[in-house]
Jmol script that loads the backbone (N, CA, C; Angstrom):
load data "model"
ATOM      1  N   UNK A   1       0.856  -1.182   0.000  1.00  0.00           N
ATOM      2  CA  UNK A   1       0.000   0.000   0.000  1.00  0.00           C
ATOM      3  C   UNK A   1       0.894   1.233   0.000  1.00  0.00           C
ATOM      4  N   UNK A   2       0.487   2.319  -0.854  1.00  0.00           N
ATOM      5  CA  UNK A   2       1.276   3.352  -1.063  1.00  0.00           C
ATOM      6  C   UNK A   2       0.257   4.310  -1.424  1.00  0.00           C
ATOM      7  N   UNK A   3       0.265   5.266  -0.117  1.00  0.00           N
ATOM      8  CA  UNK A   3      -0.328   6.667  -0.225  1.00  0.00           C
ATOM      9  C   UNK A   3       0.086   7.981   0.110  1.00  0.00           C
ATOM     10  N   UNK A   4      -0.293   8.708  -0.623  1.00  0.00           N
ATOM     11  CA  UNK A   4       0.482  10.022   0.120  1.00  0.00           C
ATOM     12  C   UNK A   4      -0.736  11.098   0.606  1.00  0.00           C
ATOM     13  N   UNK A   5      -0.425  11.399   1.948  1.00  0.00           N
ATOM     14  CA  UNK A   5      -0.950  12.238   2.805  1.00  0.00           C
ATOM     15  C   UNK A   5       0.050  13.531   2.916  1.00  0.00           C
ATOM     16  N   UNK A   6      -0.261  14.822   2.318  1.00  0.00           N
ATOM     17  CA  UNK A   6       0.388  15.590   2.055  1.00  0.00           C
ATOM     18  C   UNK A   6       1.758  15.122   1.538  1.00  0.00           C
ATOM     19  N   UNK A   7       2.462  15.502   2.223  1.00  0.00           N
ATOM     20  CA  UNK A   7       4.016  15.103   1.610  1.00  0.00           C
ATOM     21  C   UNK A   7       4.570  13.935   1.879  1.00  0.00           C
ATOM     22  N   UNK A   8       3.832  13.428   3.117  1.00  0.00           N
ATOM     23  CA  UNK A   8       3.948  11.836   3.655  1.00  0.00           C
ATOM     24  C   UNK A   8       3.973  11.089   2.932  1.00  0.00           C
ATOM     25  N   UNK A   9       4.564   9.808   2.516  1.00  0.00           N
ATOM     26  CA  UNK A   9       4.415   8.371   1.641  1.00  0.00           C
ATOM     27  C   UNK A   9       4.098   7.560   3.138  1.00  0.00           C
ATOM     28  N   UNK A  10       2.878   7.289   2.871  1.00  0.00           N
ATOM     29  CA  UNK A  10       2.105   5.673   3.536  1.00  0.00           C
ATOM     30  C   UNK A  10       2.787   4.728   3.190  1.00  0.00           C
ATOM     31  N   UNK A  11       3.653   4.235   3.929  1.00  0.00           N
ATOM     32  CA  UNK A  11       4.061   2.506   3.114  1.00  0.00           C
ATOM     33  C   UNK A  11       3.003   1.761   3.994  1.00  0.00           C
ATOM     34  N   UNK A  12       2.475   1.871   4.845  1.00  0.00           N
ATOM     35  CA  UNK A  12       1.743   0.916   5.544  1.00  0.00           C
ATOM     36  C   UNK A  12       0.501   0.897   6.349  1.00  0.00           C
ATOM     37  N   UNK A  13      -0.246   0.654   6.913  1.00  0.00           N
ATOM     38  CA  UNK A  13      -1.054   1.082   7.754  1.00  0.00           C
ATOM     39  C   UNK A  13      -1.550  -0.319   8.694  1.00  0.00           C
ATOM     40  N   UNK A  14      -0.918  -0.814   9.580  1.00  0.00           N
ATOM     41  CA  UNK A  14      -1.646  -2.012  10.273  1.00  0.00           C
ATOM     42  C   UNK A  14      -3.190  -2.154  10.574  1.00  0.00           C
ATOM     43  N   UNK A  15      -3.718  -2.604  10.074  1.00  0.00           N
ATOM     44  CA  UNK A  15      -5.279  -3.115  10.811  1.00  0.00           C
ATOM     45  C   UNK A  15      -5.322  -2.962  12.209  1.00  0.00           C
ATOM     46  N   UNK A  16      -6.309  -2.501  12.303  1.00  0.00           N
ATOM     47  CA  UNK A  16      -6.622  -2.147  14.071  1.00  0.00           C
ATOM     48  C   UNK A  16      -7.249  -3.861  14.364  1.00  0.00           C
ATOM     49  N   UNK A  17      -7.676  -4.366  15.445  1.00  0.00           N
ATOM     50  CA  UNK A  17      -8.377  -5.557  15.290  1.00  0.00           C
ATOM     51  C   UNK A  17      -9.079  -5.372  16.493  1.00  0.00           C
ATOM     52  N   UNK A  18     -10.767  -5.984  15.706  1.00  0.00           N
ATOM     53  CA  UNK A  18     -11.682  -5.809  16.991  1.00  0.00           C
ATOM     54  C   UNK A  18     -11.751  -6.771  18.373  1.00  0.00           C
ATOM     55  N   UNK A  19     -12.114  -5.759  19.352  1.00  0.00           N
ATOM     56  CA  UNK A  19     -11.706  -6.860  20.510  1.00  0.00           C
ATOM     57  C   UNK A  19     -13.189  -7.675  20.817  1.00  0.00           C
ATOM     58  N   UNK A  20     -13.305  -8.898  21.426  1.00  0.00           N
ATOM     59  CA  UNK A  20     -14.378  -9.590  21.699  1.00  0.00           C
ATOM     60  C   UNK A  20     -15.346  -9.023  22.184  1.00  0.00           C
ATOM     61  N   UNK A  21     -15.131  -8.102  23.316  1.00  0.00           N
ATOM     62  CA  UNK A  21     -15.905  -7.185  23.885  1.00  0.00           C
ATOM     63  C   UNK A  21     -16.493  -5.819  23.096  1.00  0.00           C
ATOM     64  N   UNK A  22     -15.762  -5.497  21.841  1.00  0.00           N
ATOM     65  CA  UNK A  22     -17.123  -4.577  21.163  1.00  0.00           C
ATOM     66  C   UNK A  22     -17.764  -5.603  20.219  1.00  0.00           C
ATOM     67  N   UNK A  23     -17.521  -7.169  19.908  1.00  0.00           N
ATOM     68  CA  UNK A  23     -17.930  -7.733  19.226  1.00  0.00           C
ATOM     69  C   UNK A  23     -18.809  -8.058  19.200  1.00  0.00           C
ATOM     70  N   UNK A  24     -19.059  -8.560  20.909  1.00  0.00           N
ATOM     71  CA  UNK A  24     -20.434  -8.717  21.773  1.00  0.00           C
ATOM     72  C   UNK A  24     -21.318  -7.595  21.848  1.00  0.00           C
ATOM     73  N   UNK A  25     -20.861  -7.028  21.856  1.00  0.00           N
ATOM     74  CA  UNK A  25     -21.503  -5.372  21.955  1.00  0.00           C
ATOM     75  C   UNK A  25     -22.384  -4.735  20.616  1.00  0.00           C
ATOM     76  N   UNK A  26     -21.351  -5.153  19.995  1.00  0.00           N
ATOM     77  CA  UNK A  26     -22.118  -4.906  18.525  1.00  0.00           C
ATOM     78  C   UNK A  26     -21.250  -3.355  18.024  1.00  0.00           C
ATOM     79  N   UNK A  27     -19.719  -3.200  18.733  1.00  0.00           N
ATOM     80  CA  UNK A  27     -19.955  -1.308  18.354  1.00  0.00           C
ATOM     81  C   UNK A  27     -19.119  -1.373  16.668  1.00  0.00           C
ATOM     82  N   UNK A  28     -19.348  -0.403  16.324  1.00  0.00           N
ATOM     83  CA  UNK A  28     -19.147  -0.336  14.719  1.00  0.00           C
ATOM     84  C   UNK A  28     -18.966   1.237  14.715  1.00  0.00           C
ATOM     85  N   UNK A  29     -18.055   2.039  14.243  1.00  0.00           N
ATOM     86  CA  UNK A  29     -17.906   3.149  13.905  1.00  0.00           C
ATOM     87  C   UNK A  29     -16.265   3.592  13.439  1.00  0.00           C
ATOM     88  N   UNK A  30     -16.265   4.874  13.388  1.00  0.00           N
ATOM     89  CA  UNK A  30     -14.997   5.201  13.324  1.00  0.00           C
ATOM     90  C   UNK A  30     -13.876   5.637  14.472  1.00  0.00           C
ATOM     91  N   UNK A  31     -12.750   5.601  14.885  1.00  0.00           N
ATOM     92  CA  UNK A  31     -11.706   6.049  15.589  1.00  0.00           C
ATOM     93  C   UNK A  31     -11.103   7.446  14.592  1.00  0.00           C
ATOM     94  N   UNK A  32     -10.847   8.503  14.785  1.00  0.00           N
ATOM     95  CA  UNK A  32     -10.009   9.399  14.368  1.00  0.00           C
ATOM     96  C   UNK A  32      -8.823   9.540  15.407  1.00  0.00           C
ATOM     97  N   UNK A  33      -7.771   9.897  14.502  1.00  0.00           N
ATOM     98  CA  UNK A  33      -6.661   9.866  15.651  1.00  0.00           C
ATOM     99  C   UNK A  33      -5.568  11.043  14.551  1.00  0.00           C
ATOM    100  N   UNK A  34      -4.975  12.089  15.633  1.00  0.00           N
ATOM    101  CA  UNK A  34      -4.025  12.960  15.398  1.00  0.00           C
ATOM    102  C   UNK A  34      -3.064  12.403  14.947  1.00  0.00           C
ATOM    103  N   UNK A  35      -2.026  11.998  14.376  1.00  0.00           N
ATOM    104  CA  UNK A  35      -0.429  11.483  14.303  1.00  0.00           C
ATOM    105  C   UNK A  35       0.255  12.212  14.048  1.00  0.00           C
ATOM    106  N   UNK A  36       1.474  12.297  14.842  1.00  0.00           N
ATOM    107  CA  UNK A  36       2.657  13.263  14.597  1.00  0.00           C
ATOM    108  C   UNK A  36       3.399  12.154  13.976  1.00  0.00           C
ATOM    109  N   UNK A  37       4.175  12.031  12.432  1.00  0.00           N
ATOM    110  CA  UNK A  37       5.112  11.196  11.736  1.00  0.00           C
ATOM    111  C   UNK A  37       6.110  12.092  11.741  1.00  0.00           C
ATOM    112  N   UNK A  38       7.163  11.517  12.539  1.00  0.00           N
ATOM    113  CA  UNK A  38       8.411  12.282  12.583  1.00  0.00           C
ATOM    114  C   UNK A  38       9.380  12.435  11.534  1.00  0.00           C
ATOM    115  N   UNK A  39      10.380  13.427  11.568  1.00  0.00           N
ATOM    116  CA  UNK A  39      11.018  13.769  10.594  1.00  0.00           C
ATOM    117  C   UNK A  39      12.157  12.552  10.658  1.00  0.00           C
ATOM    118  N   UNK A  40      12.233  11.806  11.109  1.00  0.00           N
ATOM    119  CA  UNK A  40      13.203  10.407  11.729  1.00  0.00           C
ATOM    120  C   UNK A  40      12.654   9.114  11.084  1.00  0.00           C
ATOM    121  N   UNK A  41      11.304   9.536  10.295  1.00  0.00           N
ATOM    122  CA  UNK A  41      10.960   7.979  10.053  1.00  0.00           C
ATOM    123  C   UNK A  41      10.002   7.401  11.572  1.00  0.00           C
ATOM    124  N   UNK A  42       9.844   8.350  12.102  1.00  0.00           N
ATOM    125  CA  UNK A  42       9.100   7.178  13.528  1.00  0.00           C
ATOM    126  C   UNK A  42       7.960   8.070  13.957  1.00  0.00           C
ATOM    127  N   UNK A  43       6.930   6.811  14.135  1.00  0.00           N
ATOM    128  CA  UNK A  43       6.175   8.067  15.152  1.00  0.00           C
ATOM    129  C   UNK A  43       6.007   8.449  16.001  1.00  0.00           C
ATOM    130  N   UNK A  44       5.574   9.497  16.151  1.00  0.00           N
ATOM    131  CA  UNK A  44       6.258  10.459  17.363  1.00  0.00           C
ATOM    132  C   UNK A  44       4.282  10.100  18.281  1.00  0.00           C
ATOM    133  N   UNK A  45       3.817  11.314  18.395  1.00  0.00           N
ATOM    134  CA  UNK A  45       2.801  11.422  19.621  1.00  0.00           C
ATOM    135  C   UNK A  45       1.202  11.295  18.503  1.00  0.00           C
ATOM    136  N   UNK A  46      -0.202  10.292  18.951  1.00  0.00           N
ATOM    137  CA  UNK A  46      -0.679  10.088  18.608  1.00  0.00           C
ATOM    138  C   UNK A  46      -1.887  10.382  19.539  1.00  0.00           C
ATOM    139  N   UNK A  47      -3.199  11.285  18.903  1.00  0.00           N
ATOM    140  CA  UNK A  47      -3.838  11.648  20.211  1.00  0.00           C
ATOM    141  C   UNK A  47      -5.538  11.414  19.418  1.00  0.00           C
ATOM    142  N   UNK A  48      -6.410  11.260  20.539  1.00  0.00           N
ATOM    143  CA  UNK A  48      -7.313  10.732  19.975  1.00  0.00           C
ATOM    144  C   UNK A  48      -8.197  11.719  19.741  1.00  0.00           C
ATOM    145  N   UNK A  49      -9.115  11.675  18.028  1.00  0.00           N
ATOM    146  CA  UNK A  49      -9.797  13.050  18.231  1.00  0.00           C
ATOM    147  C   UNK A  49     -11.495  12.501  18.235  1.00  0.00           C
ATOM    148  N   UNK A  50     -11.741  11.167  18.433  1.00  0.00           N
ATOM    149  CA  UNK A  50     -12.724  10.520  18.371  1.00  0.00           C
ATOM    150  C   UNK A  50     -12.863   8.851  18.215  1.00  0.00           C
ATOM    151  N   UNK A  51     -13.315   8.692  19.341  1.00  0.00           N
ATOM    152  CA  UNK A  51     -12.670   7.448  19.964  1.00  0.00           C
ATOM    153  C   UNK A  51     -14.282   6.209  19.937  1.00  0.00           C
ATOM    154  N   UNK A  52     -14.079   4.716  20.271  1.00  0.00           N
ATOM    155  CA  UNK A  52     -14.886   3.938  20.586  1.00  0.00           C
ATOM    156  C   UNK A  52     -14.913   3.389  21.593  1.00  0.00           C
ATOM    157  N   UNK A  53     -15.731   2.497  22.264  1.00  0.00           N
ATOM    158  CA  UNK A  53     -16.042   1.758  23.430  1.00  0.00           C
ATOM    159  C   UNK A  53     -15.151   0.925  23.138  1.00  0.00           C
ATOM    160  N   UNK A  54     -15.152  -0.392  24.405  1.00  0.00           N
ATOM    161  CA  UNK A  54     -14.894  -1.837  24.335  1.00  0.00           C
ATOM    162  C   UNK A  54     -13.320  -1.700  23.584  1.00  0.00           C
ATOM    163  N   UNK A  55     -12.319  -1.200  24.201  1.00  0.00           N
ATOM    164  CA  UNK A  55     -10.731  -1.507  23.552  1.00  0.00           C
ATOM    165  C   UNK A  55     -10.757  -0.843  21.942  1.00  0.00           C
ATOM    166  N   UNK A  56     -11.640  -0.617  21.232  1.00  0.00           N
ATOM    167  CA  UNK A  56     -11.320  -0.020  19.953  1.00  0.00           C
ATOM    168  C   UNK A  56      -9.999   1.040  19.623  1.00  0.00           C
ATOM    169  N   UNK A  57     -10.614   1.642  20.260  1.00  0.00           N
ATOM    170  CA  UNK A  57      -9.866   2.935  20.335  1.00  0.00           C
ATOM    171  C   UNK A  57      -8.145   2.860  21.152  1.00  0.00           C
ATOM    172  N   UNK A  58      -8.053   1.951  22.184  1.00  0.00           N
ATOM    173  CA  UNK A  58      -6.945   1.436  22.005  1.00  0.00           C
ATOM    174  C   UNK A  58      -6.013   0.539  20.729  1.00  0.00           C
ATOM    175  N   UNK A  59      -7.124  -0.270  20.454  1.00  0.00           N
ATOM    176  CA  UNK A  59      -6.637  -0.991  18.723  1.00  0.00           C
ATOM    177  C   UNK A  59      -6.296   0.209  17.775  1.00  0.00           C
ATOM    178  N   UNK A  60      -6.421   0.834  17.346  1.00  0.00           N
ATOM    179  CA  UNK A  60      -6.705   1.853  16.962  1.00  0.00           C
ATOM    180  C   UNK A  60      -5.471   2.567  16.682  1.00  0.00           C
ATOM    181  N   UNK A  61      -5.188   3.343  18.156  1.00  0.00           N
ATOM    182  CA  UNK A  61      -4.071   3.728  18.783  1.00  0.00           C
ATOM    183  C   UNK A  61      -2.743   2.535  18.361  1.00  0.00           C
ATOM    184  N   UNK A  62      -3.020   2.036  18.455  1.00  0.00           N
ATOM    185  CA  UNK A  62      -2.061   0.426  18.732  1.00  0.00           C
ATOM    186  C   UNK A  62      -1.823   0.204  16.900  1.00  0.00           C
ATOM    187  N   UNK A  63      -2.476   0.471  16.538  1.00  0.00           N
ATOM    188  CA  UNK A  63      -2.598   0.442  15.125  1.00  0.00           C
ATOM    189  C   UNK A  63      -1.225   1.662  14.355  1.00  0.00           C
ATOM    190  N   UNK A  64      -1.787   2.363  14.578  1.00  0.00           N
ATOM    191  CA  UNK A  64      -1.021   4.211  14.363  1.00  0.00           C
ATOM    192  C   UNK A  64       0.308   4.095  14.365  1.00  0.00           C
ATOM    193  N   UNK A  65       0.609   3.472  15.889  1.00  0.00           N
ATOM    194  CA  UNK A  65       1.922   3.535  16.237  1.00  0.00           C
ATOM    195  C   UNK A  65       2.655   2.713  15.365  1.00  0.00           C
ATOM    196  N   UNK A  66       2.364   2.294  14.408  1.00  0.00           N
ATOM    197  CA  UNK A  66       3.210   1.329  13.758  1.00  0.00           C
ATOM    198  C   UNK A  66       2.998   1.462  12.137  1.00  0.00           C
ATOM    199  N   UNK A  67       2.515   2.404  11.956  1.00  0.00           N
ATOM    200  CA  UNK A  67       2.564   3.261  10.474  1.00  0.00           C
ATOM    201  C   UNK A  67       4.021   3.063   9.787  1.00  0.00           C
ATOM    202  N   UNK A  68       4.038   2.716   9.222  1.00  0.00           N
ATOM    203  CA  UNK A  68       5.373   2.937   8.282  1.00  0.00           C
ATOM    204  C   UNK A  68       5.180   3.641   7.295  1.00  0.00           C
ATOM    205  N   UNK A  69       6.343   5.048   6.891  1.00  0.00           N
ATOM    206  CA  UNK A  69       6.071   6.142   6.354  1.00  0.00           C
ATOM    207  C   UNK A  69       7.540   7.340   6.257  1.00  0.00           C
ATOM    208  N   UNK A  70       7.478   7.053   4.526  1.00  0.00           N
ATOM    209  CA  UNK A  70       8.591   7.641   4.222  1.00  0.00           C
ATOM    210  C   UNK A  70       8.188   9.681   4.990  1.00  0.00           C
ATOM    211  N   UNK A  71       9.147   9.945   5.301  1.00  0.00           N
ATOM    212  CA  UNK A  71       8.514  11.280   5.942  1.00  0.00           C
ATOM    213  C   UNK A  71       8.627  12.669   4.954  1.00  0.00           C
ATOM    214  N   UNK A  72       8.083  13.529   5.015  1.00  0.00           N
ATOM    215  CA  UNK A  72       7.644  14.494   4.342  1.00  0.00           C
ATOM    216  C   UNK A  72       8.597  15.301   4.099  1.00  0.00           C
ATOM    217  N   UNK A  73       9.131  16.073   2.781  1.00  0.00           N
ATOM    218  CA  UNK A  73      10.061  16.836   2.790  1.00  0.00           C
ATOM    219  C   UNK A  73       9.904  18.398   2.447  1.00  0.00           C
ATOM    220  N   UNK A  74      10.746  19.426   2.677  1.00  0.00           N
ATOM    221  CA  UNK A  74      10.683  20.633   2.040  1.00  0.00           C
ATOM    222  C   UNK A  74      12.247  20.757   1.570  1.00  0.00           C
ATOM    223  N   UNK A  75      12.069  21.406   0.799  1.00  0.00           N
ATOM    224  CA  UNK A  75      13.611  21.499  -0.421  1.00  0.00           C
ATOM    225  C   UNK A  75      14.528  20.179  -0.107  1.00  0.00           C
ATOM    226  N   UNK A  76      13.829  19.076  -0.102  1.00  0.00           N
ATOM    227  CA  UNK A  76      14.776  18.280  -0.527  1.00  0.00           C
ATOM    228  C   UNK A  76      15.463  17.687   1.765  1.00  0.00           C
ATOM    229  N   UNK A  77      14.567  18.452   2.304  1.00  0.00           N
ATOM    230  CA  UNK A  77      14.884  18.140   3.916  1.00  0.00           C
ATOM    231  C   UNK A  77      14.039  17.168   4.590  1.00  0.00           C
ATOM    232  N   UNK A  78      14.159  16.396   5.384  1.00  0.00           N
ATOM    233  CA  UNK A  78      12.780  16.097   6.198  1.00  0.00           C
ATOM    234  C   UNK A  78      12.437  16.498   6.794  1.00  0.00           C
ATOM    235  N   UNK A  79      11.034  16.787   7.462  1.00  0.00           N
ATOM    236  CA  UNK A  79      10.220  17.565   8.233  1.00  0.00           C
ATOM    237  C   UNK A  79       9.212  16.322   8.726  1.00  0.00           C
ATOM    238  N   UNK A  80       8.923  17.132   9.958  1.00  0.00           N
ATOM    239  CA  UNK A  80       7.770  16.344  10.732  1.00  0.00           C
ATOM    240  C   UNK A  80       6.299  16.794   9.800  1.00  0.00           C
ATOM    241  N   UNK A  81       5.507  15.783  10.120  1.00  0.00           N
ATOM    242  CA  UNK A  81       4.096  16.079   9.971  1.00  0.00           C
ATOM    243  C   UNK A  81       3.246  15.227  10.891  1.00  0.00           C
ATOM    244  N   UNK A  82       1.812  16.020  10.914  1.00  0.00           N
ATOM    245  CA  UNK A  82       0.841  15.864  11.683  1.00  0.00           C
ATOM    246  C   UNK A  82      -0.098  15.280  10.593  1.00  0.00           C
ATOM    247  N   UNK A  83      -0.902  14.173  10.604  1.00  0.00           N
ATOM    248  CA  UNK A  83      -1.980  13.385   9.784  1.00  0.00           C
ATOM    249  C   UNK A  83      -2.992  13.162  10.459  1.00  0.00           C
ATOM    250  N   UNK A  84      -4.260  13.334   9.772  1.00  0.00           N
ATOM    251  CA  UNK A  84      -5.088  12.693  10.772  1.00  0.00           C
ATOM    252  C   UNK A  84      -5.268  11.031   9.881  1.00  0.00           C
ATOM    253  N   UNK A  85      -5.964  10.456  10.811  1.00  0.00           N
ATOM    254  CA  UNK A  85      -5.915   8.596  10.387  1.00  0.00           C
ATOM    255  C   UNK A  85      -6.729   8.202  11.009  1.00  0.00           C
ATOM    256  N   UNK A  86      -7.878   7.605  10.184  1.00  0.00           N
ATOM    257  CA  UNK A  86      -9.228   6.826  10.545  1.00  0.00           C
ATOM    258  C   UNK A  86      -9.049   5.458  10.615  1.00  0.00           C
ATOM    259  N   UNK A  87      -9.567   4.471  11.204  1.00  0.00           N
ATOM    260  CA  UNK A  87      -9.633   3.559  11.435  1.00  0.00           C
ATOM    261  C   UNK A  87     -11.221   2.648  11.592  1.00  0.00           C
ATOM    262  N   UNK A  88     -11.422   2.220  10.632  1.00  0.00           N
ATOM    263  CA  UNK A  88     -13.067   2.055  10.516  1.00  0.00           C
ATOM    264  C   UNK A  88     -13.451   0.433  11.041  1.00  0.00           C
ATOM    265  N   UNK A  89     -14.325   0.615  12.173  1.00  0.00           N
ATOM    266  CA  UNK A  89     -14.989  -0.805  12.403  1.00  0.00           C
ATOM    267  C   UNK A  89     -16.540  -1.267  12.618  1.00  0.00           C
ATOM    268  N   UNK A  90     -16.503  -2.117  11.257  1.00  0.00           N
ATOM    269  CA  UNK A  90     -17.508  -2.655  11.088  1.00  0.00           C
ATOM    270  C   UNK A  90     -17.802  -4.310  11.226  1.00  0.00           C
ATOM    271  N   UNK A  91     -18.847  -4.673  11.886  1.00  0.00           N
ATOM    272  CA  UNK A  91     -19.176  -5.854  12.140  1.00  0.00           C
ATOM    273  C   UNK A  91     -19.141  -6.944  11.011  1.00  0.00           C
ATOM    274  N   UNK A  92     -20.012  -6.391   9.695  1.00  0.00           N
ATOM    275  CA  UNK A  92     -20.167  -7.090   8.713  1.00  0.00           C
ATOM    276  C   UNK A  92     -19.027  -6.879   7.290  1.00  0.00           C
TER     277      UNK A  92
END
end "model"
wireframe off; spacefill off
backbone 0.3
color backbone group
């Protein structure tokens, strides 16, 4: 997978995975989450801007942190960036 979010290259995005307990539950929606992708190749601080019940939103989180992602440049430098990143869960 290869996307670009502003100047960012996505090489990756891990699957969040639902936990038993929203499974039972039935919850289904979206997670939004802030990401800071550092100018280092790593990510830096990930904050939640809309979250789920039942561990989602930890999956989620847990997910983010492990983005792989060429990092964003200006003249040819790297620079940090901030992304936002959805994470969608549905039952069916």
């Amino acid at each position: 997978m290869l996307r670009k979010a502003g100047n960012v290259t996505i090489l990756g995005k891990p699957r969040a995975l639902y936990t038993d307990q929203a499974r039972e539950n039935s919850v289904q929606g979206v997670v939004t989450l802030r990401v800071s992708l550092l100018k280092d190749g790593t990510v830096g601080s990930v904050t939640v801007l809309n979250g789920l019940p039942d561990g989602l939103t930890q999956q989620a989180v847990d997910g983010a942190k492990k983005i792989k992602f060429i990092p964003a440049t200006v003249d040819g430098v790297p620079v940090s960036k901030v992304v936002t990143v959805e994470y969608g869960f549905n039952i069916y």
